[in-house]
C-alpha positions as CSV (number, residue, x, y, z in Angstrom):
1,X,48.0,-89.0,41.8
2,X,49.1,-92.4,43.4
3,X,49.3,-90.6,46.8
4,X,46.0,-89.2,46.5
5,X,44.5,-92.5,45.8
6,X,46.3,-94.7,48.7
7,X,46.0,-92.1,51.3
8,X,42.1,-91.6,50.1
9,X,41.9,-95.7,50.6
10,X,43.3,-95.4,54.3
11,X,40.6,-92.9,55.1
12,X,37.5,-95.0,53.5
13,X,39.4,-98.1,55.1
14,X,39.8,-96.5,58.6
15,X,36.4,-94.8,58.6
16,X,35.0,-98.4,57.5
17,X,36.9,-100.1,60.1
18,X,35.8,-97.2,62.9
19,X,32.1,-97.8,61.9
20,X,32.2,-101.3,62.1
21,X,32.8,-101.1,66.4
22,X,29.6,-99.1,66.9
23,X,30.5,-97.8,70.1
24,X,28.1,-95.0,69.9
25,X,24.5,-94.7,70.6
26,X,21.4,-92.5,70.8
27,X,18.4,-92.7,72.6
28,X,15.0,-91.7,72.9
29,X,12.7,-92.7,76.2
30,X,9.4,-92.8,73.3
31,X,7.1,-93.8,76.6
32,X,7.6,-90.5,78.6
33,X,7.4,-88.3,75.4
34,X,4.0,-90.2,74.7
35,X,2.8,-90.8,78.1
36,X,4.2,-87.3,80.1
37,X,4.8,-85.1,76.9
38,X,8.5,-85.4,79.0
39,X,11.5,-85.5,76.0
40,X,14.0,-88.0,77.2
41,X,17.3,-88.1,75.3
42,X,20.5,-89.7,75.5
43,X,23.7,-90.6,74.6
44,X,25.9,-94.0,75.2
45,X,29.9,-94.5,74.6
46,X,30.7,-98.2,75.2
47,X,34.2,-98.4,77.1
48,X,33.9,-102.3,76.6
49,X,31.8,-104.3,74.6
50,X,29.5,-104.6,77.5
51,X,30.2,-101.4,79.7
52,X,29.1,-98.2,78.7
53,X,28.8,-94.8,80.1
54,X,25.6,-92.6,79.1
55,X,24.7,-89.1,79.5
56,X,21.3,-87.9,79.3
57,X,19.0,-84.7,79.3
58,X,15.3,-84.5,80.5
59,X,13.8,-81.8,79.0
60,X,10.3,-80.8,80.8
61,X,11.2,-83.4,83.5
62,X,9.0,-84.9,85.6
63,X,9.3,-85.6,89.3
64,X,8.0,-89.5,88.4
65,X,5.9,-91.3,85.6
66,X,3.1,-91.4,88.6
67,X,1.4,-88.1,87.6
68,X,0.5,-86.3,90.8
69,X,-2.2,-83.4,90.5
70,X,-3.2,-81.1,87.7
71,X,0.2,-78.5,89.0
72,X,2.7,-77.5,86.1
73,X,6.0,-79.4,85.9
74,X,9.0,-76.6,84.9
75,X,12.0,-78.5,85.4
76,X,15.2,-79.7,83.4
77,X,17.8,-82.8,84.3
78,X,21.6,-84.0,83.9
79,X,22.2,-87.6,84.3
80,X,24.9,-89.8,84.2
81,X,25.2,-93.2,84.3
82,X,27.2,-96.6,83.7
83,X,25.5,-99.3,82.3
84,X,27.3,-102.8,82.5
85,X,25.5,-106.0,80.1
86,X,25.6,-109.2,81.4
87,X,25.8,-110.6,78.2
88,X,29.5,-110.3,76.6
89,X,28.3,-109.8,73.1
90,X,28.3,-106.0,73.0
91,X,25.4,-104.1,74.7
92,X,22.2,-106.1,74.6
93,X,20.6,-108.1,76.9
94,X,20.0,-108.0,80.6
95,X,21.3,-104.3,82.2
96,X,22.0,-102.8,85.7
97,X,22.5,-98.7,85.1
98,X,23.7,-96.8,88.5
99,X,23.1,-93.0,88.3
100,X,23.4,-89.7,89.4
101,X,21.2,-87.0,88.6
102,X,20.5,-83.3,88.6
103,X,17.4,-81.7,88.5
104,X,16.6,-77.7,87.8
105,X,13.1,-76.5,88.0
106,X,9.9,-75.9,90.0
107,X,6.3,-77.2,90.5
108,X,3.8,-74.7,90.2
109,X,0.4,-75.7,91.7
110,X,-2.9,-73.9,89.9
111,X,-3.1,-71.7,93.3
112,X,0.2,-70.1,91.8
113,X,2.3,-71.2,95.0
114,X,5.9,-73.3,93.9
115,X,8.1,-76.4,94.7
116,X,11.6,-76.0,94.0
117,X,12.7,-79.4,92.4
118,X,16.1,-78.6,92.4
119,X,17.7,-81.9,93.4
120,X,20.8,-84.1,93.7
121,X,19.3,-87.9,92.4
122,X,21.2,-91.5,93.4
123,X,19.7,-94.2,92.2
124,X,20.0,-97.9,90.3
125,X,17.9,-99.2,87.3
126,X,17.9,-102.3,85.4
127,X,16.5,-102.9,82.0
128,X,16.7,-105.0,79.0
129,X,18.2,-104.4,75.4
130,X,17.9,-105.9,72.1
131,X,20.3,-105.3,69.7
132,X,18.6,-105.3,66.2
133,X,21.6,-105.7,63.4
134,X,24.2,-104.0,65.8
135,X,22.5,-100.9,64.8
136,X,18.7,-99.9,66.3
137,X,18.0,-100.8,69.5
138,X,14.7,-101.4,72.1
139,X,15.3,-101.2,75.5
140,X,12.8,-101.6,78.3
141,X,14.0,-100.5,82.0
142,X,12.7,-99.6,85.8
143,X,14.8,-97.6,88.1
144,X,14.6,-96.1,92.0
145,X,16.0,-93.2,93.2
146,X,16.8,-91.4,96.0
147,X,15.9,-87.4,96.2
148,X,17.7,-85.4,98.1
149,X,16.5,-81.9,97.1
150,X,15.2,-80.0,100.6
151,X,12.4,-78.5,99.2
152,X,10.9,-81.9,97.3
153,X,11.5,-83.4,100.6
154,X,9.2,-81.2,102.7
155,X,6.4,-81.0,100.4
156,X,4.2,-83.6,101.2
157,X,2.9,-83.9,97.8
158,X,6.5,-85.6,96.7
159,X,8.4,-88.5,97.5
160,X,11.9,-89.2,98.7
161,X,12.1,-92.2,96.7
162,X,11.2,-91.9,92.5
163,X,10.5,-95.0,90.9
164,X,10.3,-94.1,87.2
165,X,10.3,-96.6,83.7
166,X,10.1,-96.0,80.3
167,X,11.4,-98.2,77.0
168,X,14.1,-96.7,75.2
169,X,14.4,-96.3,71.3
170,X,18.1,-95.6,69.6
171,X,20.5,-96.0,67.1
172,X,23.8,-97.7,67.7
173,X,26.3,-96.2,65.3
């Protein structure tokens, strides 16, 4: 019985100890799901207490948060980035995020013709995040972007270059 107890204290102590670095967080871009009807969702793993690395998935992507015709958007995204804070006081404040992205989809304009969006995406952003009680955070950012998918390029209804923005919504945990 003495063994069950001390070994169930390490556990609650190591658990309580793990949940006390918060190096995990999730995040919701609450702009483009309001704004685009585009689901932005990521995830962040802080290597350092102000360098993480985040994955994210765009669901219903689109090719910018400048809406361009009345076509219909089909496309899906893979991003990975590095964010590094400039403050030292773990993950808020001023941000710079360099990126690479994948996109999977097609445009399909209302005469039925498509766009294939399939793309390979380098770009940088930079943002801002407050850190409310180490545990929800706000974070408004702007990035650019380079597109390099041939058959965005040669439409003349795209750009090469994708500025995008959005404010992000998560939970640090």
């Amino acid at each position: 019985m003495k063994k069950i107890i001390v070994a169930a204290m390490l556990v609650f102590f190591s658990v309580k100890t793990f949940a006390q670095d918060r190096q995990h967080q999730v995040n919701l871009n609450i702009l483009n799901t309001i704004w685009l009807a585009s689901v932005e969702v990521g995830y962040e793993h802080f290597i350092a207490e102000n360098q993480s690395i985040e994955g994210e998935l765009f669901f219903n992507d689109r090719f910018s948060v400048i809406p361009k015709g009345n076509g219909k958007y089909s496309a899906t995204s893979v991003k990975l980035g590095y964010n590094y804070y400039f403050e030292e006081d773990g993950g808020t404040g001023l941000y710079v995020n360099p990126f690479i992205k994948q996109r999977f989809g097609n445009y399909k304009y209302n005469d039925g013709t498509k766009t294939k969006l399939d793309s390979f995406i380098l770009g940088i952003g930079a943002g801002y995040q407050w850190n409310l009680d180490n545990t929800f955070v706000i974070a408004p950012y702007a990035n650019i972007a380079r597109n390099f998918g041939k058959g965005v390029n040669e439409d003349k209804k795209f750009w090469a270059i994708e500025p995008n923005f959005g404010i992000k919504i998560g939970y640090r945990f």
